[in-house]
N, C-alpha and C positions, 0 to 999 in steps of 0.2 A: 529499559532495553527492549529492541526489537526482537522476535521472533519471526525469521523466515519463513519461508513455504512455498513449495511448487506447484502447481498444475500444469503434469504433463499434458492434460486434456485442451488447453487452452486455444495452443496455436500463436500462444505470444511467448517469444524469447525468453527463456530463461532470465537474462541478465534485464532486459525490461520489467519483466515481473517485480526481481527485489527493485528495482528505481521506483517502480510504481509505488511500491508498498513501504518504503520510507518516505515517499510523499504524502501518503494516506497518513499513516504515522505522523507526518507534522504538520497536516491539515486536524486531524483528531487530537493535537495537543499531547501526544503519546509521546511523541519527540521536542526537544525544543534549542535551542540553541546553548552550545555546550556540550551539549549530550554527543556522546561515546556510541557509534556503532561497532557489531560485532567484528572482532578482525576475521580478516579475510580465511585463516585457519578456524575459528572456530565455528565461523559461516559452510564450511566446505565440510567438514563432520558432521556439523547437525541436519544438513541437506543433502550430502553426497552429491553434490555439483564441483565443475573444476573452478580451481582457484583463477585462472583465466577471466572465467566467466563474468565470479563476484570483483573481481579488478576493475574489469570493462564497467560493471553497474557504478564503482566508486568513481571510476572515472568521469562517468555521465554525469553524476550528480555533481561531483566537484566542477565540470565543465559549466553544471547551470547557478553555481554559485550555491548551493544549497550545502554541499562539505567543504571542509577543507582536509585535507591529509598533512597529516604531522611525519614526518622521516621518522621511524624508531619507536613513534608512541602514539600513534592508529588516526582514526578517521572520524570527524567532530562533527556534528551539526554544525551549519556557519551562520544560520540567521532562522529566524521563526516565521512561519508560513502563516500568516492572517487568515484566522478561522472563524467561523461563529462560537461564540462563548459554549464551554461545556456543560454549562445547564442546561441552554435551549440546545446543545445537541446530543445528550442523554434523552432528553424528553423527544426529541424526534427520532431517535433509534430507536426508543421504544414503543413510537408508535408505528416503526418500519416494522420491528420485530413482531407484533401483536398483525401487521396485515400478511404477514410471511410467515405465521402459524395458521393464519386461518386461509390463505393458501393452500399451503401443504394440506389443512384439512380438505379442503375439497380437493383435491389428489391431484395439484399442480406438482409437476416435476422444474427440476432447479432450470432449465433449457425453458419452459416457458417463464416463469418466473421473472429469468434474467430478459425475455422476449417483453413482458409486459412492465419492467422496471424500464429499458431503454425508450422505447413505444413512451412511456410518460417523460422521461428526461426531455426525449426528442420533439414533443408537444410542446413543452414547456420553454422552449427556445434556447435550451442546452448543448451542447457540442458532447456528442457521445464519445467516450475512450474508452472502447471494450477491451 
């Protein structure tokens, strides 16, 4: 099961955020087809966001073919997002984690961080989606 979360800080929509973050989710194998997201009440308690909001994110997702909504008995994964295997993407979070410890040791704050994570995406002939 997913766990939401906000960043007011962001500058990106509320309801974008959670789409984002069950795409991440079924890019990381976290989510898979099948799988049960949180309903829309119990999304709206653990985040204090409006029920509105989290509607709109279900609806997006269900518009890109990624949910489906069931009448009466919630909101499903509809298909599996094609990822790199969870070994080789353990083994590369950890060696994200290990350059984003020694980061922070030399007293990068999360703003450059995230400035020299893009900067490389953007080199590497990526399309950024901050």
């Amino acid at each position: 099961m997913i766990t939401f979360y906000l960043d007011t800080r962001s500058g990106v929509a509320p309801y974008l955020q959670l789409v984002q973050q069950v795409r991440r989710a079924m890019l990381l194998g976290l989510l898979r087809e099948g799988d049960q997201l949180p309903t829309v009440k119990a999304v709206v308690s653990s985040i204090a966001i409006n029920p509105n909001t989290v509607s709109k994110a279900y609806r997006e997702l269900e518009h890109e073919g990624l949910v489906v909504a069931r009448a009466g008995v919630g909101t499903y994964v509809a298909k599996t997002i094609d990822a790199v295997s969870a070994p080789s993407q353990e083994s590369l979070r950890q060696s994200l984690v290990r350059w984003m410890t020694e980061a922070r040791s030399a007293g990068l704050k999360d703003e450059s961080i995230d400035a020299i994570f893009q900067e490389c995406l953007r080199a590497t002939g990526k399309v950024v989606m901050s």
